[in-house]
C-alpha positions in Angstrom: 48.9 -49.9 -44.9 48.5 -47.4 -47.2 51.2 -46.4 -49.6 51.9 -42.9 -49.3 52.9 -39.8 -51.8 54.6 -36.8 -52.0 51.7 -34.1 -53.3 50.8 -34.9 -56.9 48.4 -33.6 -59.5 47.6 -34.9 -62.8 45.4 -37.6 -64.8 44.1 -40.8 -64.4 43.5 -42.7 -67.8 40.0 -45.0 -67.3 38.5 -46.1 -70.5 37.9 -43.1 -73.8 38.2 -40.6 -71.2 41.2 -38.5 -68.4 40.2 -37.8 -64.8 41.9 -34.5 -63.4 43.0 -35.7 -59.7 44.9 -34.2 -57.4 46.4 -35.9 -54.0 47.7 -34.1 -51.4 49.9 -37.2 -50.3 52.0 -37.9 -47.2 50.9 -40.4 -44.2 47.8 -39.1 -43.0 44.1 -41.7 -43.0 43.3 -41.1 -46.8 40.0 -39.4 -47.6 38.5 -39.4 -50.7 35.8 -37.2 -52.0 33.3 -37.1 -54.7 31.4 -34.6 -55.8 27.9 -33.7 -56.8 26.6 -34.5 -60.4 27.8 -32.0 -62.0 30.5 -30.0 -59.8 34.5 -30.7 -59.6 36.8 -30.9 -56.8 37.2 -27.2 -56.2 34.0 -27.4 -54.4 35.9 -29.3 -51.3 38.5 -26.9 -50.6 37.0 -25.5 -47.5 37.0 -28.8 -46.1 40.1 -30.5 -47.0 41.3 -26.9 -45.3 39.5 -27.3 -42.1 41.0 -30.9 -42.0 44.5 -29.7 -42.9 47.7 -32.0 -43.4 46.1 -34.3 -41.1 44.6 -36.4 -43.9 45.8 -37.5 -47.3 42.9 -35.9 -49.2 42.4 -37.1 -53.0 40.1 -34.9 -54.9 39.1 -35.4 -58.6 36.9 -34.5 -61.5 34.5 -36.9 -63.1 33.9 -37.5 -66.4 33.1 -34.4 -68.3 33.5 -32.1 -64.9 36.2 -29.5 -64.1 39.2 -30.7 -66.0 38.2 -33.8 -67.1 38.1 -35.1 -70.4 34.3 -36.1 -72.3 33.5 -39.7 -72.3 30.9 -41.6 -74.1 29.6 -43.0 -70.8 28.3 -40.8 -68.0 26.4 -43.7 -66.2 26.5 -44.4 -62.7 27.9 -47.9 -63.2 30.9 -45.5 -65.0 31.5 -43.6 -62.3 31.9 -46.2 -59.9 34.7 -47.7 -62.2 36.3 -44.1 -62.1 36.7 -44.4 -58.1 38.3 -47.9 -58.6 40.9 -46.4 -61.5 41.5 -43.3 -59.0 42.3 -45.5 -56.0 44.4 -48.2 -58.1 46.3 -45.2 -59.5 47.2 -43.7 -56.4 47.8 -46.8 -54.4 45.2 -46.1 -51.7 43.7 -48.3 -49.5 41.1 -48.1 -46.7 40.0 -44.7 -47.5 36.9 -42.8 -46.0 34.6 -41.8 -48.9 32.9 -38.1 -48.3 30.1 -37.9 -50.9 27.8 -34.7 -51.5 24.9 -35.4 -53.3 25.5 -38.1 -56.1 28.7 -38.5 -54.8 26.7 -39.6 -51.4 24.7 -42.0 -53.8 28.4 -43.2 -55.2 29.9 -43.8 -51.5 27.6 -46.1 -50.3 27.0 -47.8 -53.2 30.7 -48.2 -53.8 31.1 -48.9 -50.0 28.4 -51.7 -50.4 30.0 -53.4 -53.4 33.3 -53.4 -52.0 33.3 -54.7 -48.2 36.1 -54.1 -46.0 37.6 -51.5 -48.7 36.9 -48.5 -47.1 37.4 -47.3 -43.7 33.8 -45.0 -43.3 31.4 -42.8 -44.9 30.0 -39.4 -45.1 27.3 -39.1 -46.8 26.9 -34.9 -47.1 23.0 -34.5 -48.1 22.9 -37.3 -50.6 22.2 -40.8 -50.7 18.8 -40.5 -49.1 15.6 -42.7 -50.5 12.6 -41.5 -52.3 9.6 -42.0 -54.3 9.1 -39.0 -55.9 10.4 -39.8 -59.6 7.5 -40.9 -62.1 7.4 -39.6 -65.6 6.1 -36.1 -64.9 8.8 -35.8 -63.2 11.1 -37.1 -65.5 9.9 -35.0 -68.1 9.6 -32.0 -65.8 13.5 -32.2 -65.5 13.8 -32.8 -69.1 12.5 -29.7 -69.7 14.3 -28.2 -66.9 18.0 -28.9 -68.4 16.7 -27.7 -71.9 15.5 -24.4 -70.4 18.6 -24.2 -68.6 21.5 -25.1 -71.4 22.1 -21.1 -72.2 23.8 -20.8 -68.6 26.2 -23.8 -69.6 29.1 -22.3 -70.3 28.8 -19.7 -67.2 27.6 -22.2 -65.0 30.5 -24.5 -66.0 33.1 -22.0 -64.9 31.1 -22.0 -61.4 31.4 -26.0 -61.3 27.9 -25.9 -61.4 27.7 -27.7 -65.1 29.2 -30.3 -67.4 31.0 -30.4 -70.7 27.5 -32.6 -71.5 24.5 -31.5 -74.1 21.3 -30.9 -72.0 19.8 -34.1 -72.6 22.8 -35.7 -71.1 22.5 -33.4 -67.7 18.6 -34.3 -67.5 19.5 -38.3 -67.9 22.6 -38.5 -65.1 20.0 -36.7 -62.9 17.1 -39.0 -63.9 19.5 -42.3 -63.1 20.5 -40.6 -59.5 16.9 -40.2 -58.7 16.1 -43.7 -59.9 19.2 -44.7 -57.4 17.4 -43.7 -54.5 13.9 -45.4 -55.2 13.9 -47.3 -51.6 14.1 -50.8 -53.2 16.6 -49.7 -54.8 18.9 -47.6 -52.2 17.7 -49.4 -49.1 19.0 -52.6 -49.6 22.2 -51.0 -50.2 22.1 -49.3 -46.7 20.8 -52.1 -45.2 23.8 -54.4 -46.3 26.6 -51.6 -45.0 28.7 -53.1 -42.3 31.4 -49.8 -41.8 30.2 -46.3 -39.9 28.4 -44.0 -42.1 27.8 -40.3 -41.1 24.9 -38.5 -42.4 25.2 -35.0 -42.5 21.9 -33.2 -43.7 20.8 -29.7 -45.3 18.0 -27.7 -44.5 15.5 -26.2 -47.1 15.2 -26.8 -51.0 17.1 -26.6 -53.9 17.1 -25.7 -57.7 14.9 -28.4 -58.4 13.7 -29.4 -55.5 11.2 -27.4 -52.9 11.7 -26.9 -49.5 8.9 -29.6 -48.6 9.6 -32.1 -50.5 13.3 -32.1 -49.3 12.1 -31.9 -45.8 10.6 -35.1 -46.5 13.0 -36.8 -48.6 15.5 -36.1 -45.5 13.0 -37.7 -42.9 12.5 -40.5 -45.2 16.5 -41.9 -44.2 15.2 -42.4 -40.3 14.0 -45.8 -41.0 17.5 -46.8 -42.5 18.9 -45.9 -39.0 16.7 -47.9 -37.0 17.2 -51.0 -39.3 21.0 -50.3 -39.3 23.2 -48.8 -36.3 26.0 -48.3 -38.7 24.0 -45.4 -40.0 24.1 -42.3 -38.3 23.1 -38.7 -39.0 25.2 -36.8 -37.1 24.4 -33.3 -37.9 21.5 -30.8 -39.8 23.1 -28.7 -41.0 21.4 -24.9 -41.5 22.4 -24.1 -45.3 20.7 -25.6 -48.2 21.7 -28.4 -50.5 23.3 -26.2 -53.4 25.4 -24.2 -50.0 26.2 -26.8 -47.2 30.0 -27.3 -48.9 30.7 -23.6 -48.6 28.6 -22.6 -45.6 28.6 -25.6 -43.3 31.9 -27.1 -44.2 33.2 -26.9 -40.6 30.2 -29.3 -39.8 31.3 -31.7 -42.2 35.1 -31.5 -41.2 34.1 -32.0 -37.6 32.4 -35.3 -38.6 34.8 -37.3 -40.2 37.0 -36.5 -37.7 34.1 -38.0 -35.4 33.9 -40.6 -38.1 37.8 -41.6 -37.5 37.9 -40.7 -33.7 37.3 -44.3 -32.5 40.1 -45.9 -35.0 42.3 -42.9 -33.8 42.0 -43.6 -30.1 42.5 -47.5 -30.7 45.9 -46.7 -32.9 47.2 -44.8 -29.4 46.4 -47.4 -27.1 
């Protein structure tokens, strides 16, 4: 059983670095969320409101995002350890992980390592294998987040960028694509023995053209065949970069689909 809390916001000490976290508390199926490479937790509220005080929802910053202090590791492997230090710190157990984008790539993965820990998974446009990466493209986004470093601060205040240098951007988005090679992502999918909800976006993104996300999305079918835990329960009609604000009622409805099964068995 999961320990319960009164609502609580503050920090979460892991390594050189703080994690700004806030927990909504009391007894509701604890939820946690994590967030796209470089946005913070405000980006959930439309969800965790659609939800309501059904669920205990933990939100929280990663490293160098929102509120959160610098670190002198952004690496995936880092962030993984973040989710652990956020669920010892706030005594949860069981949750369901609802990842956007890398935080998608961060569920399963965490999910994967750690059977039995976690209730479910909604993977929200994230998490999906592809091939595309090779060294044009690496440099193409290279170039990309030098281009781009002007808009820092303003994009910062928009939870859109991180307190990182551009070179630091271009490399956590490098490792996420690298994450999703398929012999590197599909074996993790492959081994997941908990429900996982999929709920896509429609179109491109800054980065990323409508085609070539098209075909990244149709690229996760095999994984459902190969494995009935994985499920894509919804397209969605906004883009990547708009799904949390436009569609968030989509992704509310499914983890409520998610947990509807567990929900029926606790009433009989």
């Amino acid at each position: 059983m999961t320990t319960t809390h009164s609502p609580w916001t503050g920090t979460v000490t892991v390594e050189d670095t703080a994690l700004a976290v806030t927990d909504t508390g009391g007894p509701g199926r604890p939820v946690v969320y994590l967030n796209g490479c470089y946005a913070d937790q405000s980006h959930w509220r439309r969800v965790t409101a659609d939800l309501g005080a059904g669920f205990r929802h933990i939100t929280f910053d990663a490293r160098a995002r929102g509120k959160s202090q610098r670190s002198a590791d952004y690496s995936f492997e880092a962030c993984l350890r973040d989710i652990d230090a956020v669920l010892a710190a706030r005594a949860v157990e069981r949750p369901i992980l609802v990842g956007w984008s890398y935080g998608a790539v961060l569920a399963v993965n965490w999910a994967a390592r750690n059977p039995g820990r976690a209730e479910g998974v909604v993977c929200v446009d994230g998490a999906l294998p592809h091939e595309w990466l090779d060294d044009a493209a690496r440099a193409k986004i290279r170039k990309l987040f030098r281009r781009l470093s002007p808009l820092f601060p303003v994009a910062r205040r928009l939870g859109m960028a991180a307190r990182m240098s551009a070179a630091q951007h271009a490399e956590v988005n490098i490792e996420a694509n690298e994450l999703c090679a398929p012999a590197v992502l599909n074996p993790v999918l492959d081994s997941l023995a908990l429900p996982v909800h999929y709920v896509l976006a429609t179109g491109g993104n800054l980065g990323g053209e409508a085609q070539l996300m098209e075909r990244i999305r149709a690229d996760l079918t095999p994984a459902t065949l190969r494995n009935p835990n994985i499920r894509i329960t919804a397209k969605a009609p906004s883009n990547h970069s708009k799904i949390l604000r436009q569609d968030h009622h989509t992704i509310a409805h499914t983890i409520c689909e998610l947990t509807a099964p567990t929900r029926s068995a606790e009433a009989a």
